[in-house]
Each structure stands twice: as structure tokens, then as C-alpha cells.
N, CA, C and O atoms as a Tinker XYZ file with bonds, in Angstrom:
   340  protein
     1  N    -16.716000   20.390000  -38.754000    73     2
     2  CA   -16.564000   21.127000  -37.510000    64     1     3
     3  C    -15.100000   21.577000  -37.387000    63     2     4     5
     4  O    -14.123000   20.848000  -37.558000    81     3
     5  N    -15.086000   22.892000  -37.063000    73     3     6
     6  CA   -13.423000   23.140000  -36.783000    64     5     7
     7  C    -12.829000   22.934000  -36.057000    63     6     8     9
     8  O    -13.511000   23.097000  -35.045000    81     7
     9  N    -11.527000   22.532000  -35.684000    73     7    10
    10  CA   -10.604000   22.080000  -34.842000    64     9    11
    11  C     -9.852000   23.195000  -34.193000    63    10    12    13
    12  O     -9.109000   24.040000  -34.691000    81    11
    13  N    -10.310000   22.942000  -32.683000    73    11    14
    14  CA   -10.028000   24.080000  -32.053000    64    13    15
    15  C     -8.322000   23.635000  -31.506000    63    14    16    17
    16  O     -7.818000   22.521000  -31.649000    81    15
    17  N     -7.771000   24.642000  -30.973000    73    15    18
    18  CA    -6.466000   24.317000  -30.343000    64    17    19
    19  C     -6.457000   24.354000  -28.791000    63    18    20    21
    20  O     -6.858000   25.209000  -28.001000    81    19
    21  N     -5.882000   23.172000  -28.619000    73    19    22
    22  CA    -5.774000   22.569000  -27.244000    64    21    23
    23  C     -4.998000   23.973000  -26.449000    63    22    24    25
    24  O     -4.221000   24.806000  -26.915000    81    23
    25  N     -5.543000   23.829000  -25.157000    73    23    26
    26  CA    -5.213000   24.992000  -24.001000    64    25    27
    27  C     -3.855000   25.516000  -24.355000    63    26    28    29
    28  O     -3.542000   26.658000  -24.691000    81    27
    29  N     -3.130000   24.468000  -24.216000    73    27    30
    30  CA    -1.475000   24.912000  -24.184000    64    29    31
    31  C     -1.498000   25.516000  -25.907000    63    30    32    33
    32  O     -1.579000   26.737000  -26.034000    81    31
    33  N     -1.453000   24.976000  -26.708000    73    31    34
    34  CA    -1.338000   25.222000  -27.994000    64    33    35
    35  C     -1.853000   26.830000  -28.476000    63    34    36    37
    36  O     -1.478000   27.617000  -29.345000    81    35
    37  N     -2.809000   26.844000  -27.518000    73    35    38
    38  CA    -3.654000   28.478000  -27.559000    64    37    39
    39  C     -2.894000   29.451000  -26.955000    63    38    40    41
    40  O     -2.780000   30.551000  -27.496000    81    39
    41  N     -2.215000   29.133000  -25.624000    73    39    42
    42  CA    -1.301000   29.368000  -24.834000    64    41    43
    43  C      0.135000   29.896000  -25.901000    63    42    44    45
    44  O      0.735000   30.967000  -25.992000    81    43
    45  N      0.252000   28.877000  -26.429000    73    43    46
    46  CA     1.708000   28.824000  -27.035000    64    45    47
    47  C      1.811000   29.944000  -28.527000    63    46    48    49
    48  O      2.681000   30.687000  -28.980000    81    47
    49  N      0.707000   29.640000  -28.844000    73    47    50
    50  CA     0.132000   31.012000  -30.210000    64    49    51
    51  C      0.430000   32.326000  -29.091000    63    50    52    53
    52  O      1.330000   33.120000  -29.367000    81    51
    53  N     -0.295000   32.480000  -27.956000    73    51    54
    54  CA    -0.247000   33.623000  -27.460000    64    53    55
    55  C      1.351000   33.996000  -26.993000    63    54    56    57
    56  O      1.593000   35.199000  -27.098000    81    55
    57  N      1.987000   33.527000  -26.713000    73    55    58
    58  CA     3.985000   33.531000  -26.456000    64    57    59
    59  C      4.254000   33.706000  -27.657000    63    58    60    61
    60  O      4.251000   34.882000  -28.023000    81    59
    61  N      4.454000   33.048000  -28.295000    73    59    62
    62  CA     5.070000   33.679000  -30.172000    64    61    63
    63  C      4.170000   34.650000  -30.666000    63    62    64    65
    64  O      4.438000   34.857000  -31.850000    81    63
    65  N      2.964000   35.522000  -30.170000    73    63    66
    66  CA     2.494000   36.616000  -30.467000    64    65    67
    67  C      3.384000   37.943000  -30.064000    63    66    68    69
    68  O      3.513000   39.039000  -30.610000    81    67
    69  N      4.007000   37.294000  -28.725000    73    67    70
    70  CA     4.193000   38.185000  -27.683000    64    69    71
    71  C      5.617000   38.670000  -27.920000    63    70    72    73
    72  O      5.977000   39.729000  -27.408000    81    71
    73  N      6.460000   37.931000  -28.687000    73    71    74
    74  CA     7.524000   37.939000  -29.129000    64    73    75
    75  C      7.887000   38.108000  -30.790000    63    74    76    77
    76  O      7.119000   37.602000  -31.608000    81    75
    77  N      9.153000   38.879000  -31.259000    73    75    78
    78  CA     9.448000   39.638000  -32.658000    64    77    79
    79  C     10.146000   38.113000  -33.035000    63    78    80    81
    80  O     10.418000   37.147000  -32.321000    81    79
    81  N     10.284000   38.341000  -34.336000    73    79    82
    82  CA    10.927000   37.357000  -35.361000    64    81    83
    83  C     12.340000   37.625000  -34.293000    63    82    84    85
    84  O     12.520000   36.635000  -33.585000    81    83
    85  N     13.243000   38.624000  -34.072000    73    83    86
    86  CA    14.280000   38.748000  -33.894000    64    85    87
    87  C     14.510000   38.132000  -32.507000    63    86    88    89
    88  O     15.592000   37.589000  -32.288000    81    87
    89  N     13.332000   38.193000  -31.323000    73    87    90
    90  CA    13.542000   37.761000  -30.247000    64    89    91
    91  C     13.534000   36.312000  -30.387000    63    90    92    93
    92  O     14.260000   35.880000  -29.491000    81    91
    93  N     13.020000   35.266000  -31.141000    73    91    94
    94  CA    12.861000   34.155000  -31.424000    64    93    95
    95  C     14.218000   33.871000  -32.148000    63    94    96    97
    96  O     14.983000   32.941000  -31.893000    81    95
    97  N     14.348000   34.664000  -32.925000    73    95    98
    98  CA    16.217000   33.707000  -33.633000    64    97    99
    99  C     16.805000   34.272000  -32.257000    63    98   100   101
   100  O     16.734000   33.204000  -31.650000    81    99
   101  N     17.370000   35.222000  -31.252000    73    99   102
   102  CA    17.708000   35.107000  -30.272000    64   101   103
   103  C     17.748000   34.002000  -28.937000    63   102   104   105
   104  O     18.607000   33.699000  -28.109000    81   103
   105  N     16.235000   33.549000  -29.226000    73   103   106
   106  CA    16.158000   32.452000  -28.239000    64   105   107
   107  C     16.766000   31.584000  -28.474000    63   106   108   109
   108  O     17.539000   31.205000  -27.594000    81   107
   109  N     16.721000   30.822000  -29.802000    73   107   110
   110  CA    17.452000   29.865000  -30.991000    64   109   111
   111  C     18.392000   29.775000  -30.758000    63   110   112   113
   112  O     18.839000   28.649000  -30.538000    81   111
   113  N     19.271000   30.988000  -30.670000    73   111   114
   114  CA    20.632000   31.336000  -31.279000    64   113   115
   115  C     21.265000   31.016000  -29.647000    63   114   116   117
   116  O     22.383000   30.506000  -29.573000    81   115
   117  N     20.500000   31.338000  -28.371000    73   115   118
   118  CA    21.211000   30.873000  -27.089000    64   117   119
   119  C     20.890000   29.608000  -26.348000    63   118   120   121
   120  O     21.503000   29.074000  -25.424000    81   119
   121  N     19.812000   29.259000  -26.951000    73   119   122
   122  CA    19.679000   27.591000  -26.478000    64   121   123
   123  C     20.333000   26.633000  -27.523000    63   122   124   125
   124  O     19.925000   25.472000  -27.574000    81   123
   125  N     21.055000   26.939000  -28.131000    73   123   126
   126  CA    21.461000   26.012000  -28.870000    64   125   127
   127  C     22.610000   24.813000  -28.036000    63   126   128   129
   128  O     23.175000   25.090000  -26.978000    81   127
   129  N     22.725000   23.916000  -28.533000    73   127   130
   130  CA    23.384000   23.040000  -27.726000    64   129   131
   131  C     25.246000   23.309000  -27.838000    63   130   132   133
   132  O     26.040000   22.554000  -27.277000    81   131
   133  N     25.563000   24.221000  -28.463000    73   131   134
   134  CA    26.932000   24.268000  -28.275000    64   133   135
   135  C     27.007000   26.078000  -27.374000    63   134   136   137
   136  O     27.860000   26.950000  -27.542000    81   135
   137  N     25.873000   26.103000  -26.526000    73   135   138
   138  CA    25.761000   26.988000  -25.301000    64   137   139
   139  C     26.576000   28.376000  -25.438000    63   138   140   141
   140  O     27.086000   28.884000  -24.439000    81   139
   141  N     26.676000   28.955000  -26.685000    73   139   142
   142  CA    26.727000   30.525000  -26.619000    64   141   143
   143  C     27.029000   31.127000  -25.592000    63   142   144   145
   144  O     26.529000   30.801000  -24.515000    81   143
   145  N     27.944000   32.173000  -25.709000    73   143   146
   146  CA    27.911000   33.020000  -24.587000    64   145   147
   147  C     26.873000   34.491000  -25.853000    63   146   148   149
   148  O     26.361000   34.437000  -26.971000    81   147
   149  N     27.023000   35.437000  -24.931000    73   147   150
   150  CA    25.915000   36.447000  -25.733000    64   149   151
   151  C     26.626000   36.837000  -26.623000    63   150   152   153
   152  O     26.444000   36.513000  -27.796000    81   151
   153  N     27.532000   37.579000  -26.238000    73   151   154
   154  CA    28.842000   37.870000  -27.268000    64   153   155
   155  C     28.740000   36.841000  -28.210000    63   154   156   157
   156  O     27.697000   37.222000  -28.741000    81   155
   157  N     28.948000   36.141000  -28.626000    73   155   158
   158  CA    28.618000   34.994000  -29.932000    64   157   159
   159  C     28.102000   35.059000  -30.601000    63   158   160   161
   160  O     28.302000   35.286000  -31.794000    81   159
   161  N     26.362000   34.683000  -29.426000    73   159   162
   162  CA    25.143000   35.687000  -30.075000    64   161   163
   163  C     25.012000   36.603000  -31.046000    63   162   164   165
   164  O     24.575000   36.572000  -32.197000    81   163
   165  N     25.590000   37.623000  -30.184000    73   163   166
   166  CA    25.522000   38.882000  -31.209000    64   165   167
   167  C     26.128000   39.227000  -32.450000    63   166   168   169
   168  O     25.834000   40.022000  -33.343000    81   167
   169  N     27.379000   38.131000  -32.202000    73   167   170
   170  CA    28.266000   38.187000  -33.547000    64   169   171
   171  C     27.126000   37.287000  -34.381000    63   170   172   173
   172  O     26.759000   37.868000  -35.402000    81   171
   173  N     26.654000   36.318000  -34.212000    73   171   174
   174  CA    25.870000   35.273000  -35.001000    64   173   175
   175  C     24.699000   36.268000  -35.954000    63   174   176   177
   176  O     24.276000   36.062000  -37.091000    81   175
   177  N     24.448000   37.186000  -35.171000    73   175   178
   178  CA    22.962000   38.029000  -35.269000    64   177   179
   179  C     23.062000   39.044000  -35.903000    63   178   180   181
   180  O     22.178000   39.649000  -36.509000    81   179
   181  N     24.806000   39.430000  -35.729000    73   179   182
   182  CA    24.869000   40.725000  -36.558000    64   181   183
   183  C     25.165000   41.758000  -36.513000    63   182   184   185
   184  O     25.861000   42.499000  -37.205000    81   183
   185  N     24.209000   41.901000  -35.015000    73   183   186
   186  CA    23.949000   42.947000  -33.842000    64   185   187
   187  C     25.081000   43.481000  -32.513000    63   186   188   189
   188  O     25.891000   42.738000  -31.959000    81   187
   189  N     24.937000   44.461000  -32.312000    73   187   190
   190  CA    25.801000   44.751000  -30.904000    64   189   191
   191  C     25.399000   43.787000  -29.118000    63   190   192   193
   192  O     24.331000   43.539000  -28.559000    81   191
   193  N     26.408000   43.584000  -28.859000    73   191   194
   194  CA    26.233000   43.020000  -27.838000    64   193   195
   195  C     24.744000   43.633000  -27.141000    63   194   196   197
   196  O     23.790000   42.898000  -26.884000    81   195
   197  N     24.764000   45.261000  -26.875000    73   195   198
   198  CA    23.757000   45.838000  -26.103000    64   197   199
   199  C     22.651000   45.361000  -26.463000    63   198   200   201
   200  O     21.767000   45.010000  -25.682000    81   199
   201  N     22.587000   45.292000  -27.932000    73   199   202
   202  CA    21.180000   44.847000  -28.537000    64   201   203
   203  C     20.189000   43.267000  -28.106000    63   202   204   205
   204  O     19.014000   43.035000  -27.823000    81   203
   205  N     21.496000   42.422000  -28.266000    73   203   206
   206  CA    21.302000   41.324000  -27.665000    64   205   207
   207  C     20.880000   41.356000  -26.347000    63   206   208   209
   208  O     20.061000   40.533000  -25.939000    81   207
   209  N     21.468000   42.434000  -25.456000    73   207   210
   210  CA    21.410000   42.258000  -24.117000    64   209   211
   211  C     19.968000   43.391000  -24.185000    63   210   212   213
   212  O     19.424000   43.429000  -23.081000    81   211
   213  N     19.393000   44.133000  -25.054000    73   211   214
   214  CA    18.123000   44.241000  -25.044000    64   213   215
   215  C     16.796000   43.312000  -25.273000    63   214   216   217
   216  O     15.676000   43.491000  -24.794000    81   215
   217  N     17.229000   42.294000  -26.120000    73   215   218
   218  CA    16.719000   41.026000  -26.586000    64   217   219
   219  C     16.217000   40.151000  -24.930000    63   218   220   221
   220  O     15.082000   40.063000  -24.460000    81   219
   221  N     17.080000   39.795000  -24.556000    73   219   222
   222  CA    17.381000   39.343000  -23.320000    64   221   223
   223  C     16.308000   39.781000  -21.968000    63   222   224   225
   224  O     15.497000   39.108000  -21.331000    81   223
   225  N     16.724000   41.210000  -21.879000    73   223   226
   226  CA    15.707000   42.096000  -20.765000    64   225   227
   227  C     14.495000   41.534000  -21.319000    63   226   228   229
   228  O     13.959000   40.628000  -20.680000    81   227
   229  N     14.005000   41.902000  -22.343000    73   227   230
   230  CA    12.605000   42.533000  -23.168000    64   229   231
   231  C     11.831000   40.941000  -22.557000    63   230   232   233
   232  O     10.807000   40.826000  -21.884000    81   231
   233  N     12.823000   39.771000  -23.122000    73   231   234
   234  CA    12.342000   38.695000  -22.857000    64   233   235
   235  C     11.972000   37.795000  -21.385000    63   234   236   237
   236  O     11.126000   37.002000  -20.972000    81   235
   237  N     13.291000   38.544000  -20.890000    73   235   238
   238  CA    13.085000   38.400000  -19.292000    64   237   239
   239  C     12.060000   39.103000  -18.724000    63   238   240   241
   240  O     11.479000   38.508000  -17.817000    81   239
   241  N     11.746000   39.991000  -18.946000    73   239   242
   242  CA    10.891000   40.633000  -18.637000    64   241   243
   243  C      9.063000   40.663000  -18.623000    63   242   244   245
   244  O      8.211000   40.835000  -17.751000    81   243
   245  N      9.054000   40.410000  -20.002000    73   243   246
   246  CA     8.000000   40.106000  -20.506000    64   245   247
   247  C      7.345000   38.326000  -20.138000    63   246   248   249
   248  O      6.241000   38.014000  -20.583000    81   247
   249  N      8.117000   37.383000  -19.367000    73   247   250
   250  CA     7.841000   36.521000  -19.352000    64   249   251
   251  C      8.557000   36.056000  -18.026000    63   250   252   253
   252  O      9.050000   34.931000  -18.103000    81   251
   253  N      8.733000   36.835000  -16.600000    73   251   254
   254  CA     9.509000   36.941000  -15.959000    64   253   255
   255  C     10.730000   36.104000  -15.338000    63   254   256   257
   256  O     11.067000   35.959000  -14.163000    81   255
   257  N     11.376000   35.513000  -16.743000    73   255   258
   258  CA    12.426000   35.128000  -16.939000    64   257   259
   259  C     13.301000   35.746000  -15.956000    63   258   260   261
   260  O     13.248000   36.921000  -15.593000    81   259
   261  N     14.302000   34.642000  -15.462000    73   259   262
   262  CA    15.026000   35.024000  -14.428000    64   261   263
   263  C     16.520000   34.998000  -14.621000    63   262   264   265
   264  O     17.252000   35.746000  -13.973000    81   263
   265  N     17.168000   33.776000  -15.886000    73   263   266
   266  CA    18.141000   33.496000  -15.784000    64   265   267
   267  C     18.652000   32.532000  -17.346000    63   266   268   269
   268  O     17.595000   32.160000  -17.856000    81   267
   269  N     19.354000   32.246000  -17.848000    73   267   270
   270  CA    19.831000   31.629000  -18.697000    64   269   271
   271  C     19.170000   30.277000  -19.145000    63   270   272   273
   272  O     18.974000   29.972000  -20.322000    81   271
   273  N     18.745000   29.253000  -17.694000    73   271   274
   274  CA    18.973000   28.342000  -17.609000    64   273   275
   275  C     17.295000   28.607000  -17.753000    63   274   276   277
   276  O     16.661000   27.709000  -18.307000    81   275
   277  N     16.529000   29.849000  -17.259000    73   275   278
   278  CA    15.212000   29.812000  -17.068000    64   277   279
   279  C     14.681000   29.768000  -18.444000    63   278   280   281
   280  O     13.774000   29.022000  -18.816000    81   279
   281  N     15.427000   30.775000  -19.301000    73   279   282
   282  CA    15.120000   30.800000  -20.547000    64   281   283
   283  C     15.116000   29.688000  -21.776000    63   282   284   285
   284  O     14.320000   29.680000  -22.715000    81   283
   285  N     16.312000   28.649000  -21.518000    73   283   286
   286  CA    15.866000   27.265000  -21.983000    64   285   287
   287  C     14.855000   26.490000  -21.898000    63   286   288   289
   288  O     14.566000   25.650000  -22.750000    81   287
   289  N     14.088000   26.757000  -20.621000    73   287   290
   290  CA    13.031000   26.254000  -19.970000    64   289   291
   291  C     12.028000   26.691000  -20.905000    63   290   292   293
   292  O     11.629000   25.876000  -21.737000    81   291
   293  N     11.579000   27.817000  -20.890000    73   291   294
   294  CA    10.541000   28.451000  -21.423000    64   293   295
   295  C     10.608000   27.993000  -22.876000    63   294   296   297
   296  O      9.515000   27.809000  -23.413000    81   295
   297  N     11.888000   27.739000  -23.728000    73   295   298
   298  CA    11.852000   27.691000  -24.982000    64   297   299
   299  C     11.413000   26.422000  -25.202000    63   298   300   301
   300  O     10.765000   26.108000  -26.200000    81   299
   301  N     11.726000   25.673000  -24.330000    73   299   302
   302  CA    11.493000   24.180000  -24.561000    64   301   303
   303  C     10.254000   24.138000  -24.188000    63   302   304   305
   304  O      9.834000   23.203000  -24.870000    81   303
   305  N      9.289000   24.551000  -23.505000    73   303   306
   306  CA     7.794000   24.560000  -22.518000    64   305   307
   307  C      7.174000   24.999000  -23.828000    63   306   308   309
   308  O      6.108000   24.403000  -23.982000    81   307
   309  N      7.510000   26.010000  -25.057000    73   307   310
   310  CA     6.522000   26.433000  -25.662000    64   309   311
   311  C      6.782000   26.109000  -27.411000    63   310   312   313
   312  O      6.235000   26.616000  -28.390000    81   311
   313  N      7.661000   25.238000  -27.328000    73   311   314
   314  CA     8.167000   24.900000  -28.401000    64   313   315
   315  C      8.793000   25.599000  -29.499000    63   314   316   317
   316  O      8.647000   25.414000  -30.707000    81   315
   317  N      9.896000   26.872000  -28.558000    73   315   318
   318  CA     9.897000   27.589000  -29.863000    64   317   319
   319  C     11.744000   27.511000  -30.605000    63   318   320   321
   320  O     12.440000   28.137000  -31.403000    81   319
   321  N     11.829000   26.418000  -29.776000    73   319   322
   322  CA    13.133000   25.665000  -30.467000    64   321   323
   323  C     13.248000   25.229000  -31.570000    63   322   324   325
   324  O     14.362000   25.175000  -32.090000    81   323
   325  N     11.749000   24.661000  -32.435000    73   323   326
   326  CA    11.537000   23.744000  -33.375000    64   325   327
   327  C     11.966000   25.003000  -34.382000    63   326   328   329
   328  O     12.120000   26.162000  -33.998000    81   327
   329  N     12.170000   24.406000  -36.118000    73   327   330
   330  CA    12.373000   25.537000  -37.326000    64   329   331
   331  C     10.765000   26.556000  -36.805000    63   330   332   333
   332  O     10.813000   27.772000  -36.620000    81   331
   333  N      9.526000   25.753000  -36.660000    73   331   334
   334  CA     8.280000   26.632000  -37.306000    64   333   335
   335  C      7.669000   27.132000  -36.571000    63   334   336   337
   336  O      6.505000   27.506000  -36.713000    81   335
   337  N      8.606000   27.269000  -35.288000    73   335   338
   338  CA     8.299000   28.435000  -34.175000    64   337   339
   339  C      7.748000   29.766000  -34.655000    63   338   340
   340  O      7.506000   30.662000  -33.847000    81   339
């Protein structure tokens, strides 16, 4: 019999659907525990600040993220802190 995935877990497939490889090393890259500013970020990533700060909206947005502190939340709620996010 196949093993279905628990609510949240189904839940949590559907959030890392919803989000690019790039928005996920973004999330990574600002919850990290030595607390980034974006500018950092973006140097870390590669990318222009704006880009990052498109990263940011897209994510706030899409998940009506409110704030810095909200966005740790969410990363930690859906596990996408771990490497196999």
C-alpha cells in the first residue's frame, strides 16, 4: 500500500512548488544565523541588490509575508532551512 503524505507534508510539497531554486537559496541565505543584511545577500548570490529585493516582494507576496522576522517563521514552519528543501 502506498504511503501517503501527512497534511502538512502535502502542504509543504505545495510551498517549495510555489517557490524557484533561487527564491529558496535566498531564504537560506537570510535566515541564516549570522543575520544578513540584503546587501550581503546579494553579494553572497551574485545578484544586484534590486534582484534580491525582487526575491523578497515575490516571496512576501506570494505567501503574505510581512517582515524579516515573518519570513524566518515561514522557513522554519515548512522546513525549508534543511540542505533538501
Amino acid at each position: 500500500m502506498p504511503v501517503t503524505p501527512s497534511a502538512h507534508e502535502a502542504a509543504r510539497l505545495r510551498v517549495v512548488a510555489n517557490l524557484s531554486p533561487r527564491e529558496i537559496e535566498f531564504i537560506r541565505a537570510v535566515c541564516h544565523e549570522s543575520e544578513p543584511t540584503y546587501e550581503q545577500v546579494a553579494k553572497q548570490m551574485g545578484v544586484a541588490q534590486n534582484t534580491v529585493n525582487g526575491y523578497r516582494e515575490n516571496i512576501f507576496h506570494k505567501f503574505g509575508i510581512k517582515s524579516k522576522a515573518g519570513l524566518v517563521i515561514f522557513a522554519y514552519k515548512w522546513g525549508l532551512l534543511a540542505k533538501g528543501g
